[in-house]
N, CA, C and O atoms as CSV, one atom per row, in Angstrom:
chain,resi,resn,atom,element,x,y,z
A,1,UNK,N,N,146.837,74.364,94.340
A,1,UNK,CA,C,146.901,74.911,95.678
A,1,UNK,C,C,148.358,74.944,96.125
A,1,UNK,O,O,149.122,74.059,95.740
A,2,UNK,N,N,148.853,76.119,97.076
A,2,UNK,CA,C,150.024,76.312,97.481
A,2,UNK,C,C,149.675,76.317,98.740
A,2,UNK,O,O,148.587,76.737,99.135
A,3,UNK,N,N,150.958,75.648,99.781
A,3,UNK,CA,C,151.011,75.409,100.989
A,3,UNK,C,C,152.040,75.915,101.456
A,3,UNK,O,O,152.979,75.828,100.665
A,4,UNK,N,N,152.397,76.641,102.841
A,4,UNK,CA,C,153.847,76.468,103.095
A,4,UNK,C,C,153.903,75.839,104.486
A,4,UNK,O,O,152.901,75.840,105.202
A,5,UNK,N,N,155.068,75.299,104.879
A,5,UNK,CA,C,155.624,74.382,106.041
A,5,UNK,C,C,156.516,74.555,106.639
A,5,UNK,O,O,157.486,74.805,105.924
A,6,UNK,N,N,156.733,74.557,107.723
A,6,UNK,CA,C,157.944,75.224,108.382
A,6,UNK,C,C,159.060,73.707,108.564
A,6,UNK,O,O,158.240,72.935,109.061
A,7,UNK,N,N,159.619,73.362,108.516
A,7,UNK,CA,C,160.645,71.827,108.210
A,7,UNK,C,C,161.691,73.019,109.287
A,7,UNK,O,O,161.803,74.227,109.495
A,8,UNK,N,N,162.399,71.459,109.812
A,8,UNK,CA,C,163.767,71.282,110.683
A,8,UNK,C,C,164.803,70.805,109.544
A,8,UNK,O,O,164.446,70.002,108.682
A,9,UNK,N,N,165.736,71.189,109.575
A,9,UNK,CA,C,166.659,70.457,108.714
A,9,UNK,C,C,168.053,71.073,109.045
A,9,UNK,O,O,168.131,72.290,109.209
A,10,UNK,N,N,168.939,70.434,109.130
A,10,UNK,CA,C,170.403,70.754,109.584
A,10,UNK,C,C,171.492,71.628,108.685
A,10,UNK,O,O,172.167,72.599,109.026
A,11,UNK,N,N,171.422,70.976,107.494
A,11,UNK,CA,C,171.853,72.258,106.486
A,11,UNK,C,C,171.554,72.512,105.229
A,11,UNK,O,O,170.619,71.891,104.722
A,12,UNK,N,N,172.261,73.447,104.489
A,12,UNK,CA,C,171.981,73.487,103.095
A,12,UNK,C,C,171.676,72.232,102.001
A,12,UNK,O,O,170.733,72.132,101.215
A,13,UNK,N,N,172.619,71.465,102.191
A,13,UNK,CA,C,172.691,70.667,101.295
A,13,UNK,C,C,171.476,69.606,101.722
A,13,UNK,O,O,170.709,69.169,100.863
A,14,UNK,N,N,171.407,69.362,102.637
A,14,UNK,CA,C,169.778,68.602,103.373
A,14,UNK,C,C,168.592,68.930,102.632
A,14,UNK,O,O,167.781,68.148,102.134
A,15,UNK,N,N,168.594,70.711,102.617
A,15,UNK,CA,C,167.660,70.745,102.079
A,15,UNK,C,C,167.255,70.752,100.706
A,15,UNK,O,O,166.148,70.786,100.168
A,16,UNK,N,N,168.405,70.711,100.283
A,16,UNK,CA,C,168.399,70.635,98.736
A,16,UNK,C,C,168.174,69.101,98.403
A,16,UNK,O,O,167.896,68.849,97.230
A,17,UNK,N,N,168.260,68.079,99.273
A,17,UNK,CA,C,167.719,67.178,99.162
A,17,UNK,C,C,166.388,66.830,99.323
A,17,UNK,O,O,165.736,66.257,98.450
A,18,UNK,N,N,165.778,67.295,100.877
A,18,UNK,CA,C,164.588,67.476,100.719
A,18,UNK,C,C,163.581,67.824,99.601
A,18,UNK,O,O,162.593,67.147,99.317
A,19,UNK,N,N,163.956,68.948,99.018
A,19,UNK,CA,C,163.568,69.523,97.676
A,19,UNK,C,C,163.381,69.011,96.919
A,19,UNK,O,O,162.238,69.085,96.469
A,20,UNK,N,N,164.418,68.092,96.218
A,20,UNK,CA,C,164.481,67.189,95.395
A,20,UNK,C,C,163.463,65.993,95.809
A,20,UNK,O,O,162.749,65.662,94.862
A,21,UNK,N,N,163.267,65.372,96.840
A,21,UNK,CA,C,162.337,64.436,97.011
A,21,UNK,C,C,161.172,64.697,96.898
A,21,UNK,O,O,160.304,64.026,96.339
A,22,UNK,N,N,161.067,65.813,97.489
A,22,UNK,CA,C,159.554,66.024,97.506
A,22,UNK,C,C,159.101,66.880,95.911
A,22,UNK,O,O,157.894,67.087,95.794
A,23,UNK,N,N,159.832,67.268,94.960
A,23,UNK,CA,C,159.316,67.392,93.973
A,23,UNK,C,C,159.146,65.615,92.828
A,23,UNK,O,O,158.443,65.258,91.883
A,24,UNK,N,N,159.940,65.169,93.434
A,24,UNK,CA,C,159.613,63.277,93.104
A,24,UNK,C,C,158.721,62.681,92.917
A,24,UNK,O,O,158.357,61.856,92.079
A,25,UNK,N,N,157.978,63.563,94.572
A,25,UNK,CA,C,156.667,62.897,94.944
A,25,UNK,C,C,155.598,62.974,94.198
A,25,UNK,O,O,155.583,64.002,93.522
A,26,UNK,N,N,154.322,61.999,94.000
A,26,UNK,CA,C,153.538,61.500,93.365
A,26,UNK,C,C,152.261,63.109,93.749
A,26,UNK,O,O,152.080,62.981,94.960
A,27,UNK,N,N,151.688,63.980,93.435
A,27,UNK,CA,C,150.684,64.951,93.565
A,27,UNK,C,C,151.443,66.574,93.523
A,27,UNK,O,O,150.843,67.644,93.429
A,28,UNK,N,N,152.542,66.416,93.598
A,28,UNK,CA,C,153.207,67.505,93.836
A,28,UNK,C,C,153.669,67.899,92.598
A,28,UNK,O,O,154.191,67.156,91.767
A,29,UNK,N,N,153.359,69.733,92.433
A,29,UNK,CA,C,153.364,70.115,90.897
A,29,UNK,C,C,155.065,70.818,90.974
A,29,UNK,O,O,155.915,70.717,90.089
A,30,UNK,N,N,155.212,71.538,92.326
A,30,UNK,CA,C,156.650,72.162,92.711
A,30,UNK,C,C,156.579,71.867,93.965
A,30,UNK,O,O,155.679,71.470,94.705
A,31,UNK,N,N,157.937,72.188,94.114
A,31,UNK,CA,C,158.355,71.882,96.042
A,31,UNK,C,C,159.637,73.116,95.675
A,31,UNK,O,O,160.145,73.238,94.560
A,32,UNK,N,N,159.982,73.933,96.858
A,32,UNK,CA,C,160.758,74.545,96.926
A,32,UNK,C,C,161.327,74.868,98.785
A,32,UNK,O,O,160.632,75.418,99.639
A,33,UNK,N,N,162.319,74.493,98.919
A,33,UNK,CA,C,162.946,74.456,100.393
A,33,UNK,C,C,163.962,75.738,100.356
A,33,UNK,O,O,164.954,75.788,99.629
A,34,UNK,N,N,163.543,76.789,101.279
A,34,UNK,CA,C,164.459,77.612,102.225
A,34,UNK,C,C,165.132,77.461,103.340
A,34,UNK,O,O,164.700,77.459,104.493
A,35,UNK,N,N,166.144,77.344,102.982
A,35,UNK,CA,C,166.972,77.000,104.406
A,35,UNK,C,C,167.360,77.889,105.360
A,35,UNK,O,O,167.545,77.582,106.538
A,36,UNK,N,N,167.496,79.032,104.878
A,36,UNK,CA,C,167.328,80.217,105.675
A,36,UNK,C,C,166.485,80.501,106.453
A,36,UNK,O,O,166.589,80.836,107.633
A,37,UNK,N,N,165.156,80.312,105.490
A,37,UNK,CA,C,163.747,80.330,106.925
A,37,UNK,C,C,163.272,79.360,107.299
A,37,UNK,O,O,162.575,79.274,108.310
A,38,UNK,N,N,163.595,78.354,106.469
A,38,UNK,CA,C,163.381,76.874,107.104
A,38,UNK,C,C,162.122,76.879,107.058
A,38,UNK,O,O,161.406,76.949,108.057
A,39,UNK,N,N,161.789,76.816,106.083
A,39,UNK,CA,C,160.049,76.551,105.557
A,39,UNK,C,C,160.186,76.300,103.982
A,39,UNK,O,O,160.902,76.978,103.245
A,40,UNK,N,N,159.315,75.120,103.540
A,40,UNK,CA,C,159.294,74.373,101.900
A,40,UNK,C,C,158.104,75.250,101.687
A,40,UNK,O,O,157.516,75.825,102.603
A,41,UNK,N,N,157.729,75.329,100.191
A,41,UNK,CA,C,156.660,75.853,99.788
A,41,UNK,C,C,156.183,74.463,98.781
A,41,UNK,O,O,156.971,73.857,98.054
A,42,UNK,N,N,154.998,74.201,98.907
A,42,UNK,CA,C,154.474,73.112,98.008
A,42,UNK,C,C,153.555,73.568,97.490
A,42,UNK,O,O,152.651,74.228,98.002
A,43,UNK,N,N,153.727,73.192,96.186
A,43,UNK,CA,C,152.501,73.611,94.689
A,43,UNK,C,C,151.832,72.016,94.626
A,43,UNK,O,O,152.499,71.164,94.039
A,44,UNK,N,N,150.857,71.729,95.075
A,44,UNK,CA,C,149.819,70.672,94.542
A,44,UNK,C,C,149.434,70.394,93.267
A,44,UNK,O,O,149.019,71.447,92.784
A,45,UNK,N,N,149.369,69.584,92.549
A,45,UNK,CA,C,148.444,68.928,91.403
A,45,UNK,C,C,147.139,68.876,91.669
A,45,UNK,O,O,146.767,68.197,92.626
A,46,UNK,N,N,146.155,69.620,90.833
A,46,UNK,CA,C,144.767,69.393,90.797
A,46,UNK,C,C,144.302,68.718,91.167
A,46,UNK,O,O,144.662,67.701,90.573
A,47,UNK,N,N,143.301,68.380,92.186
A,47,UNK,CA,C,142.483,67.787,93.156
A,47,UNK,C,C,143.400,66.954,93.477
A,47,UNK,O,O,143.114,65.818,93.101
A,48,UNK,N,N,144.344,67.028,93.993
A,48,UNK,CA,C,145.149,66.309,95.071
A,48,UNK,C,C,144.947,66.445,96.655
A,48,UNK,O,O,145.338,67.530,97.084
A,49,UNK,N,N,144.482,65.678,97.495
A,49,UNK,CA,C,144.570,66.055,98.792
A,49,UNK,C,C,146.156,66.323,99.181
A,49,UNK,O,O,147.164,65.658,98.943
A,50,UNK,N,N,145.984,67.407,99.783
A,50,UNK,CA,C,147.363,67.757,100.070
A,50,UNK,C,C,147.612,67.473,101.485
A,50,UNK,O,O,148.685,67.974,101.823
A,51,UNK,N,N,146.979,66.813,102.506
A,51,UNK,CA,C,147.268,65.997,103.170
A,51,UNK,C,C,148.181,64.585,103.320
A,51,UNK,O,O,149.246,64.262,103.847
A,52,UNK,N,N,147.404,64.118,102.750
A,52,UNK,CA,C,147.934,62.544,102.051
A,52,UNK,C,C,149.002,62.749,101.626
A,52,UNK,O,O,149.882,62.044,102.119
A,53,UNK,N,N,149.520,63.967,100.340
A,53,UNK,CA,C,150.300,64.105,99.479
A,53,UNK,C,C,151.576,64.165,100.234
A,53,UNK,O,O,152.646,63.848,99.712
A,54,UNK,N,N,151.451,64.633,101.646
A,54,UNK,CA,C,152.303,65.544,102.390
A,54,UNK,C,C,152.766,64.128,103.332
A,54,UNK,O,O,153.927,64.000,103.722
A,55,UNK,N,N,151.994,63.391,103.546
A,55,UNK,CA,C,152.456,62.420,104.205
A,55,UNK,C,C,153.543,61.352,103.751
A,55,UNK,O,O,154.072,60.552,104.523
A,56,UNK,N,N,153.867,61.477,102.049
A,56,UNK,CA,C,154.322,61.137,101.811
A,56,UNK,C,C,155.650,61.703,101.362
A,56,UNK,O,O,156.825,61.398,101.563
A,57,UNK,N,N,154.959,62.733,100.612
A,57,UNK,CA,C,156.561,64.239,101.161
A,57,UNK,C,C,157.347,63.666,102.077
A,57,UNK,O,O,158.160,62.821,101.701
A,58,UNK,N,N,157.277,63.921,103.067
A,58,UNK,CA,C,157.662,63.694,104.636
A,58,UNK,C,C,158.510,61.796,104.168
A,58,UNK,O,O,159.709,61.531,104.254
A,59,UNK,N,N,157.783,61.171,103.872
A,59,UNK,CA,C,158.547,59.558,103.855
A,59,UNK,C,C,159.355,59.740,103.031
A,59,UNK,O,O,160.495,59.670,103.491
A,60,UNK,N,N,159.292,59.992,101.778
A,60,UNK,CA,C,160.677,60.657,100.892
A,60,UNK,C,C,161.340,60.883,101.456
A,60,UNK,O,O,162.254,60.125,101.778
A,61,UNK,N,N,161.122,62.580,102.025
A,61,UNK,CA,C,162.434,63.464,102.607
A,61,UNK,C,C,163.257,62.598,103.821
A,61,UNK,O,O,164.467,62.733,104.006
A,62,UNK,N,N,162.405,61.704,104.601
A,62,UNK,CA,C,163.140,61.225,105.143
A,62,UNK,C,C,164.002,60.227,104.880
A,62,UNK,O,O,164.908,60.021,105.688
A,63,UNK,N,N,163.861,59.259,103.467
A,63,UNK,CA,C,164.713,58.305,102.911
A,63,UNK,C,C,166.290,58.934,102.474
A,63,UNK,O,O,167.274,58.212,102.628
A,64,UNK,N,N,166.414,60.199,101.974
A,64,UNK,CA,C,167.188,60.688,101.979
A,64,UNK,C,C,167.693,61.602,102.614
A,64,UNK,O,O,168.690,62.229,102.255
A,65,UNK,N,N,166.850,61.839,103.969
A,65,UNK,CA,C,167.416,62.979,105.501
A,65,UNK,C,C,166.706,62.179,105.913
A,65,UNK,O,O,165.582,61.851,105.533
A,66,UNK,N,N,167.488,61.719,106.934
A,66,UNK,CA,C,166.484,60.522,108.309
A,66,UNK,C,C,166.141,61.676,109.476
A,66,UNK,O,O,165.266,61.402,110.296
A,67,UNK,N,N,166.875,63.047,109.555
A,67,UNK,CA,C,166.667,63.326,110.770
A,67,UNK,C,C,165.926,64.867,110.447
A,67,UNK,O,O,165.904,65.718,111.336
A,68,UNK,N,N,165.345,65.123,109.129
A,68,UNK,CA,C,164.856,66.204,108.794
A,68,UNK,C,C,163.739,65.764,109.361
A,68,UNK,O,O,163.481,64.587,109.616
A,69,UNK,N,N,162.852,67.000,109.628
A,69,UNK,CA,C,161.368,67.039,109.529
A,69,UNK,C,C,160.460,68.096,108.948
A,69,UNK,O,O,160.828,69.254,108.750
A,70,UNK,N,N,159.476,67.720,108.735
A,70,UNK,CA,C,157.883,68.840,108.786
A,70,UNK,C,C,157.213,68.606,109.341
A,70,UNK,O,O,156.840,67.501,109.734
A,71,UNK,N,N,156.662,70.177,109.649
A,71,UNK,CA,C,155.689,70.171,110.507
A,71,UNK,C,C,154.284,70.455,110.187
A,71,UNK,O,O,153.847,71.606,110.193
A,72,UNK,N,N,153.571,69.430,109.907
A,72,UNK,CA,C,152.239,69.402,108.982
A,72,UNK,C,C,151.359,69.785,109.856
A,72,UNK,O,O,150.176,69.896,109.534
């Protein structure tokens, strides 16, 4: 399953961090962050709730952007 999310994030390089975390994350098959439109696209792992999955997205991205967000 593919999702997309609209995220706050301050600049390029933020989000290229974001990106990076959240493809880290534990259910997630891809993650891809636009900073231009300021929306990630997330590819799920098979029967993954992508809820849950996302909640943790989000705790990542913020270990390495404290002041990014999504908006789930």
């Amino acid at each position: 399953m593919k999702k997309t999310y609209k995220i706050d994030v301050d600049c390029a390089n933020c989000a290229s961090k974001m990106e990076d975390a959240a493809k880290k994350t534990e259910g997630v098959k891809d993650a891809v962050v636009n900073f231009m439109t300021l929306k990630m696209n997330v590819e799920f792992e098979e029967g993954q709730d992508h809820k849950a999955v996302m909640q943790e997205v989000l705790k990542n991205c913020k270990k390495v952007e404290d002041d990014c967000e999504i908006f789930l």
